[in-house]
C-alpha positions as CSV (number, residue, x, y, z in Angstrom):
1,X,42.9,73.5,153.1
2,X,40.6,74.2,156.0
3,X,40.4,72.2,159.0
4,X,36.7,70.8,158.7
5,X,36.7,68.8,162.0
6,X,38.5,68.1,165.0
7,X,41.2,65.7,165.6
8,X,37.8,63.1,167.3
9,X,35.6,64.5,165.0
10,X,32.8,61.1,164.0
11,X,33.8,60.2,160.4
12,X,30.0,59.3,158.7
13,X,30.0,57.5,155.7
14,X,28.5,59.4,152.4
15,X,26.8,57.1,149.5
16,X,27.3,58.2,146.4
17,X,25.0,56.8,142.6
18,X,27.6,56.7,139.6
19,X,27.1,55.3,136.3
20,X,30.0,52.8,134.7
21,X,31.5,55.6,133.2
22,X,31.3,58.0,135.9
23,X,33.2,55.2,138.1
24,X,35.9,54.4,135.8
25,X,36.6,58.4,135.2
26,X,36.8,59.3,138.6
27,X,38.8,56.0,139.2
28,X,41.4,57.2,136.6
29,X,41.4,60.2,138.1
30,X,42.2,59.2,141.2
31,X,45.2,56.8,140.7
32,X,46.6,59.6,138.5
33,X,46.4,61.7,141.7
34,X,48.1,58.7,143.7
35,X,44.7,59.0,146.3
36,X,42.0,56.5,146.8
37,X,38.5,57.2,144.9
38,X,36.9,58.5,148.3
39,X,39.4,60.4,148.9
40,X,39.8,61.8,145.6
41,X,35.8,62.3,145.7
42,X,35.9,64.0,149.1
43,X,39.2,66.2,148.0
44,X,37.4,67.4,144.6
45,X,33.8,67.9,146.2
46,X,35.3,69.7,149.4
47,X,37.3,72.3,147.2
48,X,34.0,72.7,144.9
49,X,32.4,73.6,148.0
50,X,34.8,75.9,149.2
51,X,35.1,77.6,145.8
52,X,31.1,78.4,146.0
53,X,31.3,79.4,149.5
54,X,34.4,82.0,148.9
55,X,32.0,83.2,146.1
56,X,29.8,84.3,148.5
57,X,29.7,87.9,150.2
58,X,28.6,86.6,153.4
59,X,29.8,82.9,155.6
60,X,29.0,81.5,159.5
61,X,31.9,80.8,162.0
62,X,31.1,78.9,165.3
63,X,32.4,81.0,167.6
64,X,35.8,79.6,168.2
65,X,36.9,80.1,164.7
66,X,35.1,84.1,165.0
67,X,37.3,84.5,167.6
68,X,40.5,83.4,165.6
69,X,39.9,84.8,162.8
70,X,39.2,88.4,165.2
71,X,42.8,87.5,166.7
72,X,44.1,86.8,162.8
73,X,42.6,90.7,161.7
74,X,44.2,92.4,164.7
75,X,47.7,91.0,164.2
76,X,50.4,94.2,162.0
77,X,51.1,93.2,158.6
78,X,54.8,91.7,158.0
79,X,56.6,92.5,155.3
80,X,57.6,90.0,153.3
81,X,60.8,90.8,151.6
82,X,60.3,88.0,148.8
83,X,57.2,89.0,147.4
84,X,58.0,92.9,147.3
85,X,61.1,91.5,145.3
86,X,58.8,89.6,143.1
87,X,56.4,92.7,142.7
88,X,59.4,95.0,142.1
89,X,60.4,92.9,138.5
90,X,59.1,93.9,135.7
91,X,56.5,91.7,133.8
């Protein structure tokens, strides 16, 4: 995923309403994913916002990450031998 902060970045806490059984499903959820509940809650709602923003035709860079992502473009394509192999078998 996405770096979303620096390394000293201020962690803020986020207060979230549930309902009993909202609690206890997202609970389950998260020991069946081996994570804490906020960090299962953070996982799930960062890659929900992610997914909407990649739906998007349009997204803001700072200009650090512009300037990486310019340097990212400009770089030749590689070939890479393993995926022409798997593109080469037939379906």
């Amino acid at each position: 995923m996405t770096r979303i902060a620096g390394p000293r970045a201020k962690i803020q806490r986020v207060q979230l309403r549930a309902t009993p059984a909202q609690r206890r499903v997202i609970r389950q959820a998260a020991a069946s994913a081996g994570k804490s509940m906020n960090a299962f809650v953070l996982d799930s709602a960062c890659a929900a916002a992610y997914q909407m923003l990649a739906d998007r035709p349009d997204f803001l860079m700072d200009d650090p990450d512009w300037e990486h992502f310019l340097t990212l473009l400009g770089q030749p394509a590689e070939d890479k031998e393993r995926l022409k192999a798997l593109l080469a078998e037939p379906a």
